[in-house]
N, CA, C and O atoms as CSV, one atom per row, in Angstrom:
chain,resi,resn,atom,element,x,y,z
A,1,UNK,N,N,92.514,113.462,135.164
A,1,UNK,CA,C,92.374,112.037,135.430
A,1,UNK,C,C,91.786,111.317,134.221
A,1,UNK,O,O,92.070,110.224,133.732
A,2,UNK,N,N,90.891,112.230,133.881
A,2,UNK,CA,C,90.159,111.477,132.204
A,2,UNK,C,C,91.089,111.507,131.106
A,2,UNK,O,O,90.934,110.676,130.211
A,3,UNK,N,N,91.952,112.268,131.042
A,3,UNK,CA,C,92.905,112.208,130.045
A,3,UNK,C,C,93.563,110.979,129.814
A,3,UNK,O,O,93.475,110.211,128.856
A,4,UNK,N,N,94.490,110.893,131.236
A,4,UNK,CA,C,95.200,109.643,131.804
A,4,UNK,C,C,94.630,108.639,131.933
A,4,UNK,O,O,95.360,107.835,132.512
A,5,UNK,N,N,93.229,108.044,131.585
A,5,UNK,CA,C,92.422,106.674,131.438
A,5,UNK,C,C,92.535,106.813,129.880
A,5,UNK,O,O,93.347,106.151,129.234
A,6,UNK,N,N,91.693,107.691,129.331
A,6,UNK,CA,C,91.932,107.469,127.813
A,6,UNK,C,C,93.670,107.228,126.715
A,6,UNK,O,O,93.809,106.571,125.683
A,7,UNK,N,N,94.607,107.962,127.401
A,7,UNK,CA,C,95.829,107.473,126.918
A,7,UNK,C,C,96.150,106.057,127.599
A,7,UNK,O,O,96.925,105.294,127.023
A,8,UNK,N,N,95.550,105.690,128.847
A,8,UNK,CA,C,95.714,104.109,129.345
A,8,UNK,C,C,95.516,103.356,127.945
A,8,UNK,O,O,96.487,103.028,127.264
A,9,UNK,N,N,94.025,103.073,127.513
A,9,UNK,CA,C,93.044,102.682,127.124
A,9,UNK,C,C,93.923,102.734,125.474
A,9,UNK,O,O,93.625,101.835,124.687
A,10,UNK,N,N,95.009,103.828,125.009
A,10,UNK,CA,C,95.361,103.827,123.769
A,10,UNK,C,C,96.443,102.650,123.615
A,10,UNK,O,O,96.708,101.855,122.713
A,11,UNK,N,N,96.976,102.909,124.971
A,11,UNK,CA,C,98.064,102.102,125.333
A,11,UNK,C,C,98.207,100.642,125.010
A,11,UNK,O,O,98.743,99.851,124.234
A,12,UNK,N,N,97.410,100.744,126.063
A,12,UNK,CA,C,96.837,98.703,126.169
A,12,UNK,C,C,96.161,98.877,124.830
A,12,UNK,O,O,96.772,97.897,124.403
A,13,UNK,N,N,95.286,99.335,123.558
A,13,UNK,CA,C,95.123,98.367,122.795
A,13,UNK,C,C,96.561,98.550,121.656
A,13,UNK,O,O,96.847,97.565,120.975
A,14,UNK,N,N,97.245,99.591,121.540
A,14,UNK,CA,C,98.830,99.329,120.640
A,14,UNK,C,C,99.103,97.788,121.104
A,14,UNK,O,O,99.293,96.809,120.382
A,15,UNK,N,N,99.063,97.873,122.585
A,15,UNK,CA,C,100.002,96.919,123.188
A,15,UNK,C,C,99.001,95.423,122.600
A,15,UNK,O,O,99.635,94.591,121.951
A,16,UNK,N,N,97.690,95.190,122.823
A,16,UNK,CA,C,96.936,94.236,122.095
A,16,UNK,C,C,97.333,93.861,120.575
A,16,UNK,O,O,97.664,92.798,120.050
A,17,UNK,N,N,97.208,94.834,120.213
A,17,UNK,CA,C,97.367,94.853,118.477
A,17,UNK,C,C,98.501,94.592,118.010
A,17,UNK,O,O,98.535,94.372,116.799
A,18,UNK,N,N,99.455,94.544,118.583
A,18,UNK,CA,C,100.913,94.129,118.211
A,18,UNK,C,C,101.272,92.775,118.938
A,18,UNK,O,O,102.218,92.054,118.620
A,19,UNK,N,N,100.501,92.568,119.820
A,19,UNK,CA,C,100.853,91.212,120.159
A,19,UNK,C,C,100.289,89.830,118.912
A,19,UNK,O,O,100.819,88.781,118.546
A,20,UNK,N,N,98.734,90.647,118.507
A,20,UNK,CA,C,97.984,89.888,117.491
A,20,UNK,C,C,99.093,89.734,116.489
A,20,UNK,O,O,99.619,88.632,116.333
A,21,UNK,N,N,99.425,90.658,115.886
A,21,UNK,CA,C,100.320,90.386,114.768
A,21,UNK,C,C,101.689,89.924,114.843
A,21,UNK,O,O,102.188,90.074,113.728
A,22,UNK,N,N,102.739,89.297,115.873
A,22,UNK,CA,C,103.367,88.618,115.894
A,22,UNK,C,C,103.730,87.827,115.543
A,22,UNK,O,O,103.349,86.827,116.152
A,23,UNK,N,N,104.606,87.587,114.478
A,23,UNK,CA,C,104.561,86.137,113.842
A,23,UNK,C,C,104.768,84.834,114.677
A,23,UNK,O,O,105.854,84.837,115.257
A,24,UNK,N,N,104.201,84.002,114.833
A,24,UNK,CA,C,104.877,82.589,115.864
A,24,UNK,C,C,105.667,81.546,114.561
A,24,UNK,O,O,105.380,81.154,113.430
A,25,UNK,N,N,107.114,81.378,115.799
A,25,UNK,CA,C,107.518,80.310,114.985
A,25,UNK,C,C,107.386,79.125,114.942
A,25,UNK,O,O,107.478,78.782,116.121
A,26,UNK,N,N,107.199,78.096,114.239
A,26,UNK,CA,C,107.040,76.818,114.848
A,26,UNK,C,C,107.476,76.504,115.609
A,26,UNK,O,O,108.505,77.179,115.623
A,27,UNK,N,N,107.505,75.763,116.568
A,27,UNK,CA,C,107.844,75.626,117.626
A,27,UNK,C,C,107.934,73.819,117.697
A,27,UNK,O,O,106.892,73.163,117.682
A,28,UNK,N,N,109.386,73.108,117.778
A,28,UNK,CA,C,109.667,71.912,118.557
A,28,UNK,C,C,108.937,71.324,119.455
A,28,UNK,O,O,109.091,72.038,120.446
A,29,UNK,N,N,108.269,70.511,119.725
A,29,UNK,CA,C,108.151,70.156,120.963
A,29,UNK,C,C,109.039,69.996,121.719
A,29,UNK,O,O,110.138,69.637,121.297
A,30,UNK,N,N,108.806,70.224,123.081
A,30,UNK,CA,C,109.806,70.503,124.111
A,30,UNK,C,C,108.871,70.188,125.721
A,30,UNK,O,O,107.691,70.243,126.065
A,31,UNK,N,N,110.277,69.825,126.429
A,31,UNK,CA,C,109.491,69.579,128.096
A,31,UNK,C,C,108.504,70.938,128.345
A,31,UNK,O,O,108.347,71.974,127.699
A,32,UNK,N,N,107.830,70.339,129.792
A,32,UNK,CA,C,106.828,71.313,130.041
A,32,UNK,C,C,107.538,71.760,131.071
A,32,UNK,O,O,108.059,70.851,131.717
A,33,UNK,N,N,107.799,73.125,131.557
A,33,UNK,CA,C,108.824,73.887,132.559
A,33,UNK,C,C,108.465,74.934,133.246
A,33,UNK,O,O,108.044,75.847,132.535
A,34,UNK,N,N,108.476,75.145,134.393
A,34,UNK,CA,C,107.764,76.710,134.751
A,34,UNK,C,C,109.292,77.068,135.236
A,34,UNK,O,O,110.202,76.315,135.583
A,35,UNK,N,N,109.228,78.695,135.117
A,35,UNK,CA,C,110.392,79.596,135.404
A,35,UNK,C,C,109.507,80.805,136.514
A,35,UNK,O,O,108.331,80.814,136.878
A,36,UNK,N,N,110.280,81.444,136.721
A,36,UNK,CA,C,110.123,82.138,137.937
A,36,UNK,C,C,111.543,83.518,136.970
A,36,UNK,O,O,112.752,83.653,137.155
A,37,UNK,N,N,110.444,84.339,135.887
A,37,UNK,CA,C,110.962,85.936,135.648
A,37,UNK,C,C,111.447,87.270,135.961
A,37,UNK,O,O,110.764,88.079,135.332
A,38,UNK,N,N,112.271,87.804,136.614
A,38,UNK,CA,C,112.136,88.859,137.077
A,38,UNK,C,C,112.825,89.824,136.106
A,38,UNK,O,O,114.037,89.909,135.912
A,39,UNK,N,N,111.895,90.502,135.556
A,39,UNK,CA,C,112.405,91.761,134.497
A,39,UNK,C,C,113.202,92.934,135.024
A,39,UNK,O,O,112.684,93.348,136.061
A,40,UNK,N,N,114.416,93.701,134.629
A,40,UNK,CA,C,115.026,95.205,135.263
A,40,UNK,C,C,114.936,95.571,134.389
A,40,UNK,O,O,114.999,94.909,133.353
A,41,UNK,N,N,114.708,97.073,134.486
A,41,UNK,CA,C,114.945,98.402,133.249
A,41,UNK,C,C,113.839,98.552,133.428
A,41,UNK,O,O,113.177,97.840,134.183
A,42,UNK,N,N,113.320,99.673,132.662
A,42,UNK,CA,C,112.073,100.095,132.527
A,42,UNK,C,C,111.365,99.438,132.283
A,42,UNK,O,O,111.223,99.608,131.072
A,43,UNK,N,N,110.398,98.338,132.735
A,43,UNK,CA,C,109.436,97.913,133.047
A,43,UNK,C,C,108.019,98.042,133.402
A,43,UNK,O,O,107.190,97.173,133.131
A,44,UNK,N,N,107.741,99.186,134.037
A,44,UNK,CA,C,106.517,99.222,135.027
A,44,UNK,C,C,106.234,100.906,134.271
A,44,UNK,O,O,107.085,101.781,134.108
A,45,UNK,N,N,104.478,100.967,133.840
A,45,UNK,CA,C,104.105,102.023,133.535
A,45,UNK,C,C,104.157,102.366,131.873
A,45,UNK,O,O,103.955,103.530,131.525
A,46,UNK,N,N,104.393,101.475,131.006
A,46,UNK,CA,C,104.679,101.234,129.986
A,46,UNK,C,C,103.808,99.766,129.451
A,46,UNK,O,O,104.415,98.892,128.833
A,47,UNK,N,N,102.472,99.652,129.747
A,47,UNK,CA,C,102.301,97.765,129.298
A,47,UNK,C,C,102.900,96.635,129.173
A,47,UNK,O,O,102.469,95.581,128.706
A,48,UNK,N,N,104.410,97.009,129.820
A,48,UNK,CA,C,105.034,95.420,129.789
A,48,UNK,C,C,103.664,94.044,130.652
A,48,UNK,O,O,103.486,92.986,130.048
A,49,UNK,N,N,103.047,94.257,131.719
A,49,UNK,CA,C,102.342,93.134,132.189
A,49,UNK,C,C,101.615,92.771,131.152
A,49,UNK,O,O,101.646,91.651,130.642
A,50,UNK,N,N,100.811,93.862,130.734
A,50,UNK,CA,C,99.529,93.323,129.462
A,50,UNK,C,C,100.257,92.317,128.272
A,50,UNK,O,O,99.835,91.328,127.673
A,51,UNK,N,N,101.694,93.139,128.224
A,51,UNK,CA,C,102.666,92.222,126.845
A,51,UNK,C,C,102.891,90.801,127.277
A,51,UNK,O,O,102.911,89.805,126.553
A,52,UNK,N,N,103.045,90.868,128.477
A,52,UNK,CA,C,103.273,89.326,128.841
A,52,UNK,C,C,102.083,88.831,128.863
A,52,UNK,O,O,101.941,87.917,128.052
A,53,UNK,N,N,101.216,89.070,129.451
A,53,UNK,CA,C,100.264,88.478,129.417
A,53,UNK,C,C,99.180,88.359,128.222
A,53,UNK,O,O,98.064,88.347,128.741
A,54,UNK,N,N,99.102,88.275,126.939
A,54,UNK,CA,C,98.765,89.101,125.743
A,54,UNK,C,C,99.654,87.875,124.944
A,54,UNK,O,O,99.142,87.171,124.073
A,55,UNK,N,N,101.140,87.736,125.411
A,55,UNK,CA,C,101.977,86.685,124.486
A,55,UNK,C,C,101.813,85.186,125.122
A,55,UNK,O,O,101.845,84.106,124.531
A,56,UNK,N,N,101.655,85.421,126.312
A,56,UNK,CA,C,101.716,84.184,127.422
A,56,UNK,C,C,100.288,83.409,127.132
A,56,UNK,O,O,100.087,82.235,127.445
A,57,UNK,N,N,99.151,84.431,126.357
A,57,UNK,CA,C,97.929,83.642,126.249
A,57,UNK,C,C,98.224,83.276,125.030
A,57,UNK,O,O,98.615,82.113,124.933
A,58,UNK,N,N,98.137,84.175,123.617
A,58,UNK,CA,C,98.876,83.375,122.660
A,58,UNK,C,C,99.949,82.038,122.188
A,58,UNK,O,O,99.835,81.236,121.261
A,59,UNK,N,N,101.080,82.193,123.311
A,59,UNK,CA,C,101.474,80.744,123.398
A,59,UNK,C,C,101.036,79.763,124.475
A,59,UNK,O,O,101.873,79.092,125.079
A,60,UNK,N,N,99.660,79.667,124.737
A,60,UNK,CA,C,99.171,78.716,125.342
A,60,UNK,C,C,100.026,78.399,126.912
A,60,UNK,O,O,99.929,77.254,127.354
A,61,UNK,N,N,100.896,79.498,127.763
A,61,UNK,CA,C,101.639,79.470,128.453
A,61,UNK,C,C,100.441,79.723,130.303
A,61,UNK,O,O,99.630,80.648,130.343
A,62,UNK,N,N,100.565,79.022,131.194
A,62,UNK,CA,C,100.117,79.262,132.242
A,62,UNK,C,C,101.092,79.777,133.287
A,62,UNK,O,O,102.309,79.592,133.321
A,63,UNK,N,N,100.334,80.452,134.125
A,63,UNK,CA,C,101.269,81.394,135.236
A,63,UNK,C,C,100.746,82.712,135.752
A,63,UNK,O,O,99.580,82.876,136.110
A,64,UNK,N,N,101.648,83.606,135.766
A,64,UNK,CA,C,100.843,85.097,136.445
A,64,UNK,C,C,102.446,85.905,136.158
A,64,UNK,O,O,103.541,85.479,135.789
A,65,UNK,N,N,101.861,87.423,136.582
A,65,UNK,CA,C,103.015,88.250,136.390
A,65,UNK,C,C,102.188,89.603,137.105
A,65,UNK,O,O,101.015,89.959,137.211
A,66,UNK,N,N,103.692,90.184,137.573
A,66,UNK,CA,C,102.629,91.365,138.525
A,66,UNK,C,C,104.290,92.675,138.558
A,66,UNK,O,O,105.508,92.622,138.386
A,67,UNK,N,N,103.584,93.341,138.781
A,67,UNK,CA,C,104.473,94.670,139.269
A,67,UNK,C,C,105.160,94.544,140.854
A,67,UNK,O,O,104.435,94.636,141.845
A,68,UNK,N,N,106.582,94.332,140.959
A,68,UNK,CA,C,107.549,94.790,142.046
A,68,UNK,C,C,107.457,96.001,142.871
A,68,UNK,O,O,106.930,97.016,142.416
A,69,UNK,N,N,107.903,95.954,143.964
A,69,UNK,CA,C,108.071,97.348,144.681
A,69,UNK,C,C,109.371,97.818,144.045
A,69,UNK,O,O,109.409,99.027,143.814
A,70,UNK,N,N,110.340,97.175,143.748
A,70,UNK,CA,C,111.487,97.606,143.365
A,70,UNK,C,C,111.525,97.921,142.311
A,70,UNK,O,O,112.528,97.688,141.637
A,71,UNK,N,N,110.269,98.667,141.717
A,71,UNK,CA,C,110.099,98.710,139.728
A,71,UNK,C,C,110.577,97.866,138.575
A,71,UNK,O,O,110.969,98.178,137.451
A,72,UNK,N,N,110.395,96.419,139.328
A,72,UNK,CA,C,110.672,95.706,138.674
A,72,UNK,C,C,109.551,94.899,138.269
A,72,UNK,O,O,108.486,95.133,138.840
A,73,UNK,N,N,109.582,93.985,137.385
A,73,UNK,CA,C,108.366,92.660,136.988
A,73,UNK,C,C,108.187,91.766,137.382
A,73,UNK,O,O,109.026,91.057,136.826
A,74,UNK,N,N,107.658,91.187,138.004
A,74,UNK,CA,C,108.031,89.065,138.207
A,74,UNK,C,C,107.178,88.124,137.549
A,74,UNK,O,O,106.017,88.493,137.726
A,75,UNK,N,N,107.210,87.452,137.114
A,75,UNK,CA,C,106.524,86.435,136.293
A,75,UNK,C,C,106.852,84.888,136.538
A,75,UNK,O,O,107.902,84.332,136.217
A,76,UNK,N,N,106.129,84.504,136.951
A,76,UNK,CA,C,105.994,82.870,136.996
A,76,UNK,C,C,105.330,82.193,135.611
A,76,UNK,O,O,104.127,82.381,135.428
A,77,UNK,N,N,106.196,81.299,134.495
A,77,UNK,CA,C,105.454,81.177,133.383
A,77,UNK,C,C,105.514,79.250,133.459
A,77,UNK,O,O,106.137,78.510,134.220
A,78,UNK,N,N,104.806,79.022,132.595
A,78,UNK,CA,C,104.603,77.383,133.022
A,78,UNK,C,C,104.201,77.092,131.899
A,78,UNK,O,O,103.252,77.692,131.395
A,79,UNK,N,N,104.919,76.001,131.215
A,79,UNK,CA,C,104.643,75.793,129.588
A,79,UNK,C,C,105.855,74.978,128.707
A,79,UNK,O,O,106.907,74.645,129.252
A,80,UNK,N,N,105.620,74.756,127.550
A,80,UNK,CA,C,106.910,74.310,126.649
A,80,UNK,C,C,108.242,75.210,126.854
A,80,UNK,O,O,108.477,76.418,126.850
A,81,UNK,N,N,108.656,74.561,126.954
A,81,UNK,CA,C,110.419,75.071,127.064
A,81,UNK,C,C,110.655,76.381,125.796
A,81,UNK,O,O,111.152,77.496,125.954
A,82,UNK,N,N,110.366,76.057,125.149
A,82,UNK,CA,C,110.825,76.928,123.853
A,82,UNK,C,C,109.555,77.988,123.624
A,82,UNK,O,O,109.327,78.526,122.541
A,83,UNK,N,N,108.989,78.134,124.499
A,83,UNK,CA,C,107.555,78.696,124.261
A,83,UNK,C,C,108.073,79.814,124.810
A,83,UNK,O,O,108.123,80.948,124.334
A,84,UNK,N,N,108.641,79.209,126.353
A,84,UNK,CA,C,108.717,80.353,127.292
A,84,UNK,C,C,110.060,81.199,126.742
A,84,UNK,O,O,110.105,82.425,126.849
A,85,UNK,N,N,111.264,80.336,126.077
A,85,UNK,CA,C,112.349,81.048,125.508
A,85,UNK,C,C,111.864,82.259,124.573
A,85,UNK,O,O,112.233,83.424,124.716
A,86,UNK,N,N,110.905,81.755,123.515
A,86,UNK,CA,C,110.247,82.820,122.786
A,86,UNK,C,C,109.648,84.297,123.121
A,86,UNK,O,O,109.515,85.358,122.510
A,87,UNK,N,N,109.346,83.772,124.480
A,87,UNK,CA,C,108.389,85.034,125.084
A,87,UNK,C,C,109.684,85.943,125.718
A,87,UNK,O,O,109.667,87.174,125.715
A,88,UNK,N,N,110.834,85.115,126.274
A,88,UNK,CA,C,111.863,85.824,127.045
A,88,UNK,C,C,112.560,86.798,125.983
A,88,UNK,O,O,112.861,87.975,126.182
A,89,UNK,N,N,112.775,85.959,124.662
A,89,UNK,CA,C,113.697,87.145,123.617
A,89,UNK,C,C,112.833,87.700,123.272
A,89,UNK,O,O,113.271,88.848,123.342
A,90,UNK,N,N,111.512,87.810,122.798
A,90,UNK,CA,C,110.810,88.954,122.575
A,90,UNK,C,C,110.457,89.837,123.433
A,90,UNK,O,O,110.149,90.826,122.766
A,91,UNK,N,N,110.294,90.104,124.740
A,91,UNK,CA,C,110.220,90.561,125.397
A,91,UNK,C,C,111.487,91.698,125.484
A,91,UNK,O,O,111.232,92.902,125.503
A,92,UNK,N,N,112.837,91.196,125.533
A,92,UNK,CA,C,113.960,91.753,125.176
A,92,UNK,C,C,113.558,92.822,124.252
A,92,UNK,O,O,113.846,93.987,124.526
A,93,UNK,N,N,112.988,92.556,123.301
A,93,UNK,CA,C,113.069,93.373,121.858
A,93,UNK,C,C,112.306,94.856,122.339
A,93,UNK,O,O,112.833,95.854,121.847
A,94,UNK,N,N,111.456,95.032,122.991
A,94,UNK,CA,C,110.458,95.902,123.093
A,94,UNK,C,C,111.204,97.180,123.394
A,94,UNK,O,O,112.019,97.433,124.281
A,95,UNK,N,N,110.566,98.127,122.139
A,95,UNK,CA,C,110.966,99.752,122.077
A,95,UNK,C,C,110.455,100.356,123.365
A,95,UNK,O,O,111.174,101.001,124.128
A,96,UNK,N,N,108.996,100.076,123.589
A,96,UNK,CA,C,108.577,100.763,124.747
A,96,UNK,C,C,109.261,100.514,125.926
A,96,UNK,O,O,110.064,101.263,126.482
A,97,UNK,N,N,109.026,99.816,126.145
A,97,UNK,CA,C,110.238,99.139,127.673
A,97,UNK,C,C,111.324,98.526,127.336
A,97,UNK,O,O,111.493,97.698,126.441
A,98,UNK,N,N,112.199,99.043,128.225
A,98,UNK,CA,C,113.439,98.746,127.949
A,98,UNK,C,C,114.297,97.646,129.153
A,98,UNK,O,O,114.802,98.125,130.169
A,99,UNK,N,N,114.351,96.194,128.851
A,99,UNK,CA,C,114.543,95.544,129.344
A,99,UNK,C,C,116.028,95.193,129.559
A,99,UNK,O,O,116.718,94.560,128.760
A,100,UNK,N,N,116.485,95.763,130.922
A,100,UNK,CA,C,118.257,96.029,131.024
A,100,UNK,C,C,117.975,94.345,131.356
A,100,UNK,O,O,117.465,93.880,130.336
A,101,UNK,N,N,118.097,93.448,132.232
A,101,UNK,CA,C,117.966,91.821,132.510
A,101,UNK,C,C,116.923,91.348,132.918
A,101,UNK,O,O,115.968,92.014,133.316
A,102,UNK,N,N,117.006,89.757,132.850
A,102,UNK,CA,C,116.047,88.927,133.335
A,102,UNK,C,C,116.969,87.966,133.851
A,102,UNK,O,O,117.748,87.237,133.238
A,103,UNK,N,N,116.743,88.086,135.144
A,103,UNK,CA,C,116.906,86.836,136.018
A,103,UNK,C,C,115.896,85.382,135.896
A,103,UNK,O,O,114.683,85.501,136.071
A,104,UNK,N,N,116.249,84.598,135.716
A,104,UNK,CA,C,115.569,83.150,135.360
A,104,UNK,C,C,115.890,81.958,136.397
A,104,UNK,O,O,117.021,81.473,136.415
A,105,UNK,N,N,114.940,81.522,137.206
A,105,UNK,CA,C,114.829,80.810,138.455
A,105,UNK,C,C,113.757,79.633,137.481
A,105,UNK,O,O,112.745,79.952,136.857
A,106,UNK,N,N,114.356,78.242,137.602
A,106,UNK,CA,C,113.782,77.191,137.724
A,106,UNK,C,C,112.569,77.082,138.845
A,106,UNK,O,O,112.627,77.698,139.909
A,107,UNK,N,N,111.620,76.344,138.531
A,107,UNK,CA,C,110.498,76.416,139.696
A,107,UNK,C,C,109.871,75.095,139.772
A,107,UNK,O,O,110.130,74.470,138.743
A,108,UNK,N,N,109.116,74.398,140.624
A,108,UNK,CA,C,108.335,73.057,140.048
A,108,UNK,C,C,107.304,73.156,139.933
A,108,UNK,O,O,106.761,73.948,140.703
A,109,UNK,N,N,106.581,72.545,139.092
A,109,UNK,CA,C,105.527,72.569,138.086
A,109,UNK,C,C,104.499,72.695,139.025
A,109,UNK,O,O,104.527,72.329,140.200
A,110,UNK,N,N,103.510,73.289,138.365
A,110,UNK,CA,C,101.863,73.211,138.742
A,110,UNK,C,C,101.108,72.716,138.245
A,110,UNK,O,O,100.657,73.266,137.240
A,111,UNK,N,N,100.560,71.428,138.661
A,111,UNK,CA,C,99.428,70.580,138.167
A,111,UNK,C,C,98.392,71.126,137.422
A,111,UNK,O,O,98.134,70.756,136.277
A,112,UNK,N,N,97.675,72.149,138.133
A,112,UNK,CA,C,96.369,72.259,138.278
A,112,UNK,C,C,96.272,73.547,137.774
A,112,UNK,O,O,95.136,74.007,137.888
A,113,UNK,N,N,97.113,74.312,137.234
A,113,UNK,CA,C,97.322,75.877,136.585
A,113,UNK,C,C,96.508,75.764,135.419
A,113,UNK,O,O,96.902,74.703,134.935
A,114,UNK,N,N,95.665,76.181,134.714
A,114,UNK,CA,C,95.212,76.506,133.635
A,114,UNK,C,C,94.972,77.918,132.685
A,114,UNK,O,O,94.456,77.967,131.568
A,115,UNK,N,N,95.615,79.240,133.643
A,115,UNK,CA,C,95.486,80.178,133.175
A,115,UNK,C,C,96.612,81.019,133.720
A,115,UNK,O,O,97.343,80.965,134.709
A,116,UNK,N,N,96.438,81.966,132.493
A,116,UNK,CA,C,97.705,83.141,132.695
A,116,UNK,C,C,96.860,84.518,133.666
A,116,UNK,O,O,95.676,84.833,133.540
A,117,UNK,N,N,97.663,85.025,134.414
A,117,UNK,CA,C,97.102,86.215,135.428
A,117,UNK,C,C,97.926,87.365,135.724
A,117,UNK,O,O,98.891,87.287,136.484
A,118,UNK,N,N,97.595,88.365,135.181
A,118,UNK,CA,C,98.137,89.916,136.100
A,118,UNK,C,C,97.521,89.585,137.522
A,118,UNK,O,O,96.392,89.134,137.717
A,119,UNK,N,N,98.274,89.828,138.279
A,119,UNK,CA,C,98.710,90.456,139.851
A,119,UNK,C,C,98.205,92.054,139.543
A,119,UNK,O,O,98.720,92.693,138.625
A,120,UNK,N,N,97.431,92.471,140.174
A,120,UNK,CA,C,97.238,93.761,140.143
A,120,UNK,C,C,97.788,94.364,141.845
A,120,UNK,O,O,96.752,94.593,142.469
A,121,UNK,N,N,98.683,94.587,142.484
A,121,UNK,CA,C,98.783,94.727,143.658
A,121,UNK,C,C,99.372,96.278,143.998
A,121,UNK,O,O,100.365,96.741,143.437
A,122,UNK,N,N,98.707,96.875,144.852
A,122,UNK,CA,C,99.093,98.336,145.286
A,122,UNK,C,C,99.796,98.049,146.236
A,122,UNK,O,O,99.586,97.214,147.115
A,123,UNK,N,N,101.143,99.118,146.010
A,123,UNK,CA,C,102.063,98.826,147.023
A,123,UNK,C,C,102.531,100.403,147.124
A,123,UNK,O,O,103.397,100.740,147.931
């Protein structure tokens, strides 16, 4: 069990440390939009949540994201239009997880959101 916390623990900070060094591109201004994410492929058990959430604070993006029963991801993101596009193709890119689609659902906005959140939920 101690093994499997300390390779956690190696995990999540790769997964930290590569989010730091990301280059951002400038970015347009653009409307403010929340989407409603659902990631397939290998997803879950690999730091994809921490990655989203890790890029989603970096681009100043509000929302949450949590682990599926169906080993899938879901993410509600709320932010500049091109912010959230950014996070969707990079996300794509990732060696560790392997992202077969993302389904993308329009959603209406949240006033009062100010922060990004893992869902931690046992199922």
């Amino acid at each position: 069990m101690r093994f499997i916390y300390y390779l956690k623990k190696l995990r999540d900070g790769y997964v930290i440390n590569q989010v730091k060094h990301i280059e951002l591109p400038l970015f347009k201004p653009s409307s403010t939009v929340r989407k409603r994410l659902i990631f397939s492929g290998r997803v879950q058990k690999v730091g994809f949540r921490l990655e989203v959430y890790e890029l989603a604070k970096r681009l100043n993006l509000t929302g949450w994201v949590k682990n599926r029963n169906d080993k899938n991801v879901e993410s509600e993101v709320q932010g500049e239009n091109e912010k959230i596009n950014f996070l969707i193709k990079y996300l794509k890119t990732l060696k560790r997880a392997s992202v077969r689609d993302v389904a993308i659902n329009e959603m209406p906005i949240v006033d009062d959101e100010t922060d990004f959140a893992v869902i931690k939920e046992w199922f």
